[in-house]
C-alpha positions, 0 to 999 in steps of 0.5 A: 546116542551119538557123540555131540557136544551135549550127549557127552556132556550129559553122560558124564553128569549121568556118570558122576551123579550115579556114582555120587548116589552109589558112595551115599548109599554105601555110606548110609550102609556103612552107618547102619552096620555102625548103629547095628554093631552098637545096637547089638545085645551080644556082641561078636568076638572081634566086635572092637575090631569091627567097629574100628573097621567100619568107623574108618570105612565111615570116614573114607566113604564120607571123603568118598562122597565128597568128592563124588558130589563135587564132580557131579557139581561141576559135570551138572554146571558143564552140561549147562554151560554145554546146552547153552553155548551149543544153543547160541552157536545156532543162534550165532550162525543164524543170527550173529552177522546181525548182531555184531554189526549192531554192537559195531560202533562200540565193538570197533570203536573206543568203548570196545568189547566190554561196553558192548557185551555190557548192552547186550546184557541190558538188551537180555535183562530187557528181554527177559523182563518182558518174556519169560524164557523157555527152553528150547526144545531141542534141549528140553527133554535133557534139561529136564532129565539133569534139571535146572538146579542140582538137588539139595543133597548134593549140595549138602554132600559138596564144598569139603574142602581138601588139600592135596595131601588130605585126599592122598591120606584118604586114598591111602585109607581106602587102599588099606581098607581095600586090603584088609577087606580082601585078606578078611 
Protein backbone atom coordinates (compact mmCIF):
# COMPACT_ATOMS: atom_id res chain seq x y z
CA UNK A 1 0.00 0.00 0.00
CA UNK A 2 1.60 3.16 -1.11
CA UNK A 3 1.67 6.20 1.15
CA UNK A 4 -0.98 8.53 -0.14
CA UNK A 5 -2.99 10.89 1.63
CA UNK A 6 -5.85 8.18 2.17
CA UNK A 7 -3.98 4.97 2.87
CA UNK A 8 -2.24 7.00 5.59
CA UNK A 9 -5.09 8.20 6.85
CA UNK A 10 -6.77 4.75 6.61
CA UNK A 11 -3.76 3.06 8.61
CA UNK A 12 -4.20 4.98 11.36
CA UNK A 13 -7.84 4.58 12.20
CA UNK A 14 -6.94 0.71 11.27
CA UNK A 15 -4.28 1.57 13.88
CA UNK A 16 -6.46 3.53 16.58
CA UNK A 17 -9.47 1.33 16.12
CA UNK A 18 -7.46 -2.21 16.96
CA UNK A 19 -6.14 -0.60 19.70
CA UNK A 20 -9.52 0.82 20.95
CA UNK A 21 -10.63 -3.08 20.56
CA UNK A 22 -7.44 -4.44 22.11
CA UNK A 23 -7.88 -2.10 25.72
CA UNK A 24 -11.96 -3.36 25.82
CA UNK A 25 -11.24 -6.42 25.49
CA UNK A 26 -8.52 -6.21 28.39
CA UNK A 27 -11.27 -4.46 30.29
CA UNK A 28 -13.92 -7.06 29.61
CA UNK A 29 -11.01 -9.38 31.25
CA UNK A 30 -10.17 -7.63 33.86
CA UNK A 31 -13.91 -7.29 34.94
CA UNK A 32 -14.62 -10.92 34.58
CA UNK A 33 -11.37 -11.72 36.81
CA UNK A 34 -13.16 -9.25 38.93
CA UNK A 35 -16.78 -10.97 39.42
CA UNK A 36 -14.33 -14.55 39.34
CA UNK A 37 -12.62 -13.32 42.32
CA UNK A 38 -16.10 -12.25 44.26
CA UNK A 39 -17.88 -15.41 42.59
CA UNK A 40 -15.06 -17.37 44.14
CA UNK A 41 -16.39 -20.09 47.01
CA UNK A 42 -12.68 -20.49 48.48
CA UNK A 43 -10.85 -17.78 48.49
CA UNK A 44 -7.07 -17.30 47.92
CA UNK A 45 -4.67 -16.04 50.62
CA UNK A 46 -3.95 -12.74 49.07
CA UNK A 47 -7.53 -12.44 47.86
CA UNK A 48 -7.87 -8.62 49.26
CA UNK A 49 -4.69 -7.78 47.50
CA UNK A 50 -6.05 -9.23 44.14
CA UNK A 51 -9.14 -7.45 44.30
CA UNK A 52 -7.17 -4.16 44.95
CA UNK A 53 -5.00 -5.05 42.27
CA UNK A 54 -7.60 -5.64 39.74
CA UNK A 55 -10.07 -3.04 41.06
CA UNK A 56 -7.14 -0.41 40.21
CA UNK A 57 -6.53 -2.41 36.88
CA UNK A 58 -10.12 -1.68 36.39
CA UNK A 59 -10.05 1.82 36.45
CA UNK A 60 -6.93 2.50 34.46
CA UNK A 61 -7.78 0.02 31.72
CA UNK A 62 -11.51 2.20 31.66
CA UNK A 63 -9.05 5.64 31.30
CA UNK A 64 -7.44 3.42 28.98
CA UNK A 65 -10.43 2.99 26.82
CA UNK A 66 -11.28 6.19 26.84
CA UNK A 67 -9.20 7.56 25.43
CA UNK A 68 -8.23 4.90 23.07
CA UNK A 69 -11.80 5.50 21.79
CA UNK A 70 -11.35 9.22 21.14
CA UNK A 71 -8.48 8.68 19.07
CA UNK A 72 -10.04 6.39 17.16
CA UNK A 73 -12.94 8.99 16.92
CA UNK A 74 -10.84 11.83 15.46
CA UNK A 75 -8.57 8.99 13.18
CA UNK A 76 -12.29 7.86 11.80
CA UNK A 77 -13.38 11.80 11.05
CA UNK A 78 -9.60 12.54 9.45
CA UNK A 79 -10.01 9.53 7.18
CA UNK A 80 -13.39 11.32 6.01
CA UNK A 81 -12.23 14.49 6.01
CA UNK A 82 -9.12 12.87 3.89
CA UNK A 83 -11.45 11.11 1.39
CA UNK A 84 -13.12 14.21 0.67
CA UNK A 85 -10.61 16.69 0.15
CA UNK A 86 -8.67 14.27 -2.00
CA UNK A 87 -12.04 13.69 -3.94
CA UNK A 88 -12.43 17.40 -4.39
CA UNK A 89 -8.75 18.05 -5.56
CA UNK A 90 -9.74 15.68 -8.74
CA UNK A 91 -12.87 17.67 -9.04
CA UNK A 92 -11.13 21.05 -8.46
CA UNK A 93 -8.27 20.36 -10.76
CA UNK A 94 -10.80 19.03 -13.51
CA UNK A 95 -13.51 21.36 -12.55
CA UNK A 96 -12.39 24.54 -10.52
CA UNK A 97 -11.38 26.83 -13.14
CA UNK A 98 -15.55 26.54 -14.00
CA UNK A 99 -16.25 27.09 -10.91
CA UNK A 100 -14.50 29.80 -9.59
CA UNK A 101 -15.45 32.05 -12.55
CA UNK A 102 -18.78 31.24 -11.86
CA UNK A 103 -18.73 32.58 -8.05
CA UNK A 104 -16.57 35.43 -9.87
CA UNK A 105 -19.02 38.09 -9.22
CA UNK A 106 -19.13 37.62 -5.56
CA UNK A 107 -15.77 35.80 -5.02
CA UNK A 108 -14.41 39.52 -6.65
CA UNK A 109 -16.95 41.71 -5.75
CA UNK A 110 -18.66 43.10 -2.34
CA UNK A 111 -20.25 40.21 -0.99
CA UNK A 112 -16.71 38.16 -1.02
CA UNK A 113 -16.03 34.72 -0.26
CA UNK A 114 -18.58 34.01 2.50
CA UNK A 115 -21.73 34.72 0.13
CA UNK A 116 -20.26 33.00 -2.49
CA UNK A 117 -19.41 29.57 -0.42
CA UNK A 118 -23.02 30.31 1.04
CA UNK A 119 -24.44 29.61 -2.87
CA UNK A 120 -22.42 26.75 -3.33
CA UNK A 121 -24.05 25.26 -0.32
CA UNK A 122 -27.38 26.20 -1.81
CA UNK A 123 -26.15 24.67 -5.10
CA UNK A 124 -25.13 21.35 -3.24
CA UNK A 125 -28.35 21.25 -1.00
CA UNK A 126 -30.01 21.49 -4.38
CA UNK A 127 -28.10 18.58 -5.81
CA UNK A 128 -28.62 16.44 -3.24
CA UNK A 129 -32.09 16.82 -2.83
CA UNK A 130 -32.62 15.66 -6.24
CA UNK A 131 -29.78 12.81 -6.64
CA UNK A 132 -28.77 10.85 -4.01
CA UNK A 133 -24.95 11.01 -3.66
CA UNK A 134 -22.78 8.17 -3.84
CA UNK A 135 -19.49 7.25 -3.42
CA UNK A 136 -17.06 7.39 -5.52
CA UNK A 137 -15.26 4.34 -6.41
CA UNK A 138 -12.27 5.27 -5.90
CA UNK A 139 -12.83 5.42 -2.05
CA UNK A 140 -15.59 2.74 -1.95
CA UNK A 141 -14.23 0.09 -0.81
CA UNK A 142 -12.11 2.17 2.07
CA UNK A 143 -15.19 3.84 3.22
CA UNK A 144 -16.88 0.54 3.52
CA UNK A 145 -14.09 -0.79 5.38
CA UNK A 146 -13.98 2.27 8.09
CA UNK A 147 -18.05 3.04 7.41
CA UNK A 148 -19.72 5.87 7.23
CA UNK A 149 -20.35 6.62 10.87
CA UNK A 150 -18.30 4.75 13.90
CA UNK A 151 -19.92 2.31 15.62
CA UNK A 152 -21.87 2.76 18.71
CA UNK A 153 -19.42 1.55 21.06
CA UNK A 154 -17.13 3.62 20.40
CA UNK A 155 -19.23 6.37 20.82
CA UNK A 156 -20.33 4.97 24.08
CA UNK A 157 -16.53 4.50 25.29
CA UNK A 158 -15.47 8.31 23.82
CA UNK A 159 -16.36 11.87 25.31
CA UNK A 160 -14.55 11.35 28.94
CA UNK A 161 -13.86 14.07 29.74
CA UNK A 162 -10.08 14.61 31.32
CA UNK A 163 -7.92 17.27 32.55
CA UNK A 164 -4.28 17.23 31.82
CA UNK A 165 -3.36 16.03 35.43
CA UNK A 166 -5.95 13.39 35.62
CA UNK A 167 -4.55 11.53 32.34
CA UNK A 168 -0.95 12.19 34.11
CA UNK A 169 -2.63 10.48 37.43
CA UNK A 170 -3.91 7.70 35.37
CA UNK A 171 -0.31 7.38 33.57
CA UNK A 172 1.28 7.09 36.79
CA UNK A 173 -1.33 4.56 37.68
CA UNK A 174 -0.53 2.35 35.06
CA UNK A 175 3.37 2.78 35.45
CA UNK A 176 2.76 1.51 39.27
CA UNK A 177 0.58 -1.11 37.84
CA UNK A 178 3.04 -2.02 35.23
CA UNK A 179 5.72 -2.68 38.31
CA UNK A 180 3.98 -4.19 40.69
CA UNK A 181 2.68 -6.79 37.72
CA UNK A 182 6.62 -7.26 36.95
CA UNK A 183 7.73 -7.78 40.48
CA UNK A 184 4.60 -10.43 41.14
Amino acid sequence: MSDTALNVALTAWRDARKAWQDKSTHCADVKKQITDQLDAVIKPADYDKKLTLLREELTVSEWEVAVAADITRTAHANFKATCIREALKTFMATHGAALTDTLYPYVKGSEGIKQALALLGEAVLTQVTSREPQVLADYSASLTEAGMSLEEAVWKDSGANYTTAQHYKFRLRREALDKQSGAL
